[in-house]
N, C-alpha and C positions, 0 to 999 in steps of 0.2 A: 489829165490832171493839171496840166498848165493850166486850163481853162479856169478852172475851181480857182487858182492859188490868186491870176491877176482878177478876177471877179470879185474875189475877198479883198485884195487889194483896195483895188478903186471903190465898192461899194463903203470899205469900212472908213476910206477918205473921205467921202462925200459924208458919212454920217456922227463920224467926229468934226467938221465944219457945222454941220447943224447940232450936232450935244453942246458945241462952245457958245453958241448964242443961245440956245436954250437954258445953258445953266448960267449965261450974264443974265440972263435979263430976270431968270426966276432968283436969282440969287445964291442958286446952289453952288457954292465956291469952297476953297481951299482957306480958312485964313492963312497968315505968315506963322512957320514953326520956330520958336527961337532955338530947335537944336537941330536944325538943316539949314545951315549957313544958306544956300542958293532960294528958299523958299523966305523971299522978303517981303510978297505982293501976292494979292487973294488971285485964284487961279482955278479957272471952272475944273468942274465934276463929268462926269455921265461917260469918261471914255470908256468905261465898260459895257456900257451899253451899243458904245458907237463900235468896238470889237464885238458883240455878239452878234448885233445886226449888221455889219459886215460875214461876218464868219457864215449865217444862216443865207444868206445872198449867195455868197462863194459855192456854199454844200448844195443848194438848189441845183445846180448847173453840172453836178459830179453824178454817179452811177446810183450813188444811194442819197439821194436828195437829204433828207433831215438825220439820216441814219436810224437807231432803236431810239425807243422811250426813253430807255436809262439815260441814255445820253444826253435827250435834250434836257428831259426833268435836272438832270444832276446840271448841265449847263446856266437853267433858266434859273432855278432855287438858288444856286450860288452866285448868283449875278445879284439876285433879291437881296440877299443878305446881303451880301455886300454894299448894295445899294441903302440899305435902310442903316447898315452900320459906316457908310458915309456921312448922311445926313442924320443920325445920332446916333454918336456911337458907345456899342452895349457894353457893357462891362465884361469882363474876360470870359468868366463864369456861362452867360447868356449866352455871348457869342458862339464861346467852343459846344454848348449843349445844342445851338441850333444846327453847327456845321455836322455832330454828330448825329443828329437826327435826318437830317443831306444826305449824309455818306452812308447810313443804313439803308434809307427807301432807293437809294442807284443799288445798293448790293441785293435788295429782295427783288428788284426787277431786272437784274440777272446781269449786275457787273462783276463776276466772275470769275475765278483762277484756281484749280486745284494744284495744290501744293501737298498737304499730305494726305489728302484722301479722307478727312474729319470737315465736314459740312463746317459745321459750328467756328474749327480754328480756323477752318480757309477763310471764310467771310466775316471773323473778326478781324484777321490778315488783311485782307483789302479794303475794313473799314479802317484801317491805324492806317495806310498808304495812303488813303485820301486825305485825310485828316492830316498826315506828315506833308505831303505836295501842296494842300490849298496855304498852309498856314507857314512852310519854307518859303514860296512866292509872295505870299503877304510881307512876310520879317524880309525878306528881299526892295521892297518896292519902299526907296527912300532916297533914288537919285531920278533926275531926268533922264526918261528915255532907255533905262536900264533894263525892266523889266520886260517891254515891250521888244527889245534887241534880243534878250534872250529866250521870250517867250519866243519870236519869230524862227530863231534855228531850232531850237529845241521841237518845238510843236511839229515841226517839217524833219528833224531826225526820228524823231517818233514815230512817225507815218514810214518813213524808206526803211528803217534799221529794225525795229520791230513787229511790223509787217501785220497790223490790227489789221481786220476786217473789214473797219471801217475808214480807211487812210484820208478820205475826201474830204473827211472832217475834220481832222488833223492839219490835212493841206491847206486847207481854207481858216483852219484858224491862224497858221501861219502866218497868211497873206494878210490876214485881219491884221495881226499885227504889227506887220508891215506897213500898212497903208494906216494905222495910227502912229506909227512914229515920225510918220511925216509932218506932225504938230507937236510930237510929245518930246522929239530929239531938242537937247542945248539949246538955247534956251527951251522950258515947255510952254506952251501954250493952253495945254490941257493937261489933267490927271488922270491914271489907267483910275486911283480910288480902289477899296476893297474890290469895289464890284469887277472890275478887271483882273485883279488879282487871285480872289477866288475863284473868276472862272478861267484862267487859263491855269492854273494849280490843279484845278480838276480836270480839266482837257490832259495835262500831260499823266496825272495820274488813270486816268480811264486809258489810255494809251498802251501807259504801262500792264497794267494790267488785262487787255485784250491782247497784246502778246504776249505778256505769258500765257490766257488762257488758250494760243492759237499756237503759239513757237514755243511752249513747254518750258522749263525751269532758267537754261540758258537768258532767256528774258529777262531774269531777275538783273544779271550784273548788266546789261545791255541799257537794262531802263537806268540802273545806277548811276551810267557813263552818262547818257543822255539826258538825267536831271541833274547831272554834279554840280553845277554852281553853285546852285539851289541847293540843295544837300549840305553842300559846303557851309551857304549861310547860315542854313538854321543849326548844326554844329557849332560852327567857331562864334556864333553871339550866345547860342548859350552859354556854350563853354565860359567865356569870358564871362559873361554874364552871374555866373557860380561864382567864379573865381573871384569876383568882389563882392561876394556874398549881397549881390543883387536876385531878387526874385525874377527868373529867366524869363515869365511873363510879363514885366514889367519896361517900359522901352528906356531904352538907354542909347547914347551915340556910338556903338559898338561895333556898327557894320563897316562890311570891307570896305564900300564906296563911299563911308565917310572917315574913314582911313587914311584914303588913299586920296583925296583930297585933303586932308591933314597933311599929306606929304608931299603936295603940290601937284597932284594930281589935276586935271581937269577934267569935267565930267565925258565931255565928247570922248577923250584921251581912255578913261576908264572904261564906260561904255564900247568902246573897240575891243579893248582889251579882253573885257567880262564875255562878248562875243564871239572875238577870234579863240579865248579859250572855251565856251561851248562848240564852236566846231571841232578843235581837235578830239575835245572828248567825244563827239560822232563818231568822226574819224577813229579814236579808238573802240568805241561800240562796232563796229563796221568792220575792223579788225577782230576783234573776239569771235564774232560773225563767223566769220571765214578759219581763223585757226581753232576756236574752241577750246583758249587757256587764259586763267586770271593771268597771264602779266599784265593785260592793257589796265585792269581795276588797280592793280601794282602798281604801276606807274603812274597812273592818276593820281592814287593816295601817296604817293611819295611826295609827286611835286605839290600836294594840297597840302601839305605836313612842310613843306618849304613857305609856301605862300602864309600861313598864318604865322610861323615864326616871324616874316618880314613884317606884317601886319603889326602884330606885338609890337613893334617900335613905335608905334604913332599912336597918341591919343588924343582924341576929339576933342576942344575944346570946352570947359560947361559940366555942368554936372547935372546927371539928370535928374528930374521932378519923383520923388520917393510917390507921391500918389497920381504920378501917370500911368498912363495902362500902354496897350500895344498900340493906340490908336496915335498915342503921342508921336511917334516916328513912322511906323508902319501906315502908310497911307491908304 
């Protein structure tokens, strides 16, 4: 499995250095956002693409080369999308109807989890999970290098602590995005873009839900621990988000990363942080593991209930555009 992890690595290196001149030269860039302070200078596209095709590199060299169908179709389609809602982006309505049209054809070719033994609920169940993970890492991805730091633990606790069938995949997404943050860390040089985002939101959700369908209900709080950030975000910006009776679909400067540079954060400084606390919430997946009791979910959700009170102190400077969409901050 080492093999897989530094394979994805290196290959997804070398093809985020080629997506960076490919999208200079064709033009496919990032303008300047006026409500991400650090996005001053246009800023190529395609790093999702340079993670998928690292990631596919990586899985070749592992036990189950490409893994199932579902996976790569749910892989490749949410890369598309995302890709097309790079380079125009859809209106909310569009967008969310195409992701659920994604996350139905991965659940009819057999992405999978029984939970209560109702065909119908189970597999509306694990289309709402996809649907929840692509679009928590989407409202996630609004600092340099963030998404990619947490994609990389997260992707790689997913593979050890829930124990999918398919781990190689996972591994190798990892390393993918690993070997893109080697351009995408303080400053960035490149953008993961929806298409990054959507497709590592469905990696972890396929993840999730292969173990549960393999390690049974236990799973559920396990995948919990191991997407919490993630969780965490798309939570506290809605939340907030209601709370000033803004339309929770609509982008606002609300996230924790731009908080936290509100509060003198720096982004490298953040990005550790956002990191070091995805590992421990492994670490408590990993724990639950072994003793088989909500404290670890317990104590996650305390100090998460900690963490957004302190957030509450800082607000972003700017007010947001009343007829932006998600596209406005979510990149």
């Amino acid at each position: 499995m080492t093999l897989v992890y530094v394979c994805a690595l290196a290959a997804a290196y070398l093809f985020t250095r080629l997506a960076e001149r490919v999208a200079t030269v064709t033009g496919f860039v990032a303008a300047p956002n006026p409500l991400v302070a650090q996005h001053v200078r246009p800023v190529p596209y395609l790093g999702g693409v340079a993670v998928l095709a690292g990631l596919l590199c990586g899985a070749l060299v592992g036990p189950h080369p490409i893994g199932s169908s579902k996976l790569l179709v749910g892989m490749v389609l949410f890369t598309l999308l995302g890709l097309v809602d790079d380079a125009r982006p859809l209106r909310p309505a569009a967008k969310f109807t195409l992701q659920l049209a994604i996350a139905l054809l991965t659940v009819v070719l057999g992405l999978r989890a029984t939970l209560t033994g109702v065909q119908l609920v189970d597999d509306t169940l694990m289309v709402i999970l996809v649907l929840t993970l692509v679009n928590a890492v989407n409202i996630t991805d609004v600092c340099d290098g963030l998404v990619a730091s947490l994609g990389a633990v997260a992707l790689c606790a997913a593979a050890l602590v829930l124990h999918p069938p398919s781990p190689a995949i996972y591994l190798a997404g990892s390393g993918a995005c690993a070997g893109f943050l080697l351009r995408n860390r303080p400053p960035t040089r490149i953008f993961l873009g929806d298409a990054g985002s959507h497709l590592i939101g469905f990696l972890l959700a396929a993840a999730w839900i292969e173990g549960i369908a393999s390690g049974g209900a236990h799973n559920i709080l396990r995948g919990a621990l191991v997407c919490g950030v993630f969780l965490f975000e798309l939570v506290f910006v809605t939340a907030v988000r209601i709370r000033k009776g803004l339309p929770w679909w609509r982008g606002s400067p609300d996230h924790f990363s731009l908080r936290l540079q509100a509060a003198g954060w720096s982004r490298a400084r953040l990005d550790t942080a956002a990191a070091l606390s995805a590992v421990a919430l492994a670490v408590l997946a990993w724990v639950e593991s072994k003793i088989g009791s909500v404290l670890p979910l317990l104590l996650a959700c305390g100090f998460a209930a900690l963490v957004a009170v302190y957030l509450l102190r800082f607000e972003v400077g700017g007010q947001p555009d009343p007829g932006a969409h998600l596209k406005t901050t979510e990149r």
